[in-house]
C-alpha positions as CSV (number, residue, x, y, z in Angstrom):
1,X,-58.3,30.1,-2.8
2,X,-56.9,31.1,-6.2
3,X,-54.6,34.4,-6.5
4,X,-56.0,37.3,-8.9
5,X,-53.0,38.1,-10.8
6,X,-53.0,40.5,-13.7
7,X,-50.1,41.3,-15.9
8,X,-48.9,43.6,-18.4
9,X,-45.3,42.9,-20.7
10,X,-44.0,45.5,-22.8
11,X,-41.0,44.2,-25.1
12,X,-38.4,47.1,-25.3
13,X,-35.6,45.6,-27.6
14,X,-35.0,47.7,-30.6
15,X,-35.7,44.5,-32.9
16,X,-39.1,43.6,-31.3
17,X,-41.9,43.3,-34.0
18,X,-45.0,42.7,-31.5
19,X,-44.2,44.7,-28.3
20,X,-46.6,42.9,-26.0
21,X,-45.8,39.7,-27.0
22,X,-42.8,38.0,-25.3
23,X,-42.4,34.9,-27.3
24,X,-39.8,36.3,-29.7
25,X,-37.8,37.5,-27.2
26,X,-36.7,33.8,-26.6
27,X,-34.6,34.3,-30.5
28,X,-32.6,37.0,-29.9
29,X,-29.2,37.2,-27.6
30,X,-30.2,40.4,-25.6
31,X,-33.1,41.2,-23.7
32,X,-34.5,44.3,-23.0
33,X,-38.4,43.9,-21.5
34,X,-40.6,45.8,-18.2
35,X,-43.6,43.6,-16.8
36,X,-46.0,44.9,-14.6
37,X,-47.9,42.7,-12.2
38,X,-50.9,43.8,-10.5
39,X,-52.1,41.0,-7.0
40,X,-55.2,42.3,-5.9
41,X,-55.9,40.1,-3.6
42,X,-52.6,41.8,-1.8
43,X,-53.2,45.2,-3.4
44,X,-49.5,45.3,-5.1
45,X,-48.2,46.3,-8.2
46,X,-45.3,44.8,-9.0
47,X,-42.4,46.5,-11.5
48,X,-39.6,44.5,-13.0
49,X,-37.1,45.9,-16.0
50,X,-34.7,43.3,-17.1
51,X,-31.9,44.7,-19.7
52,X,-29.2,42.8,-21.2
């Protein structure tokens, strides 16, 4: 049976263009980014903030 995963990424870096669009991020030296991943077949949310 397949997982039902949803997700949401929010780009926070103060040179980000498109802030839900994580592509660009790959170009630059620092990261600065939150996803949020919703399972619910488990019924967890998932919060991650990665700053560099």
């Amino acid at each position: 049976m397949m997982r039902r995963l949803n997700y949401l990424f929010y780009d926070r870096h103060s040179e980000a263009n498109f802030r839900y669009d994580y592509k660009a991020m790959k170009k630059r030296y620092s990261i600065d980014f939150s996803v949020l991943i919703l399972d619910n077949d488990a019924k967890k949310i998932i919060y991650i903030e990665r700053d560099t």
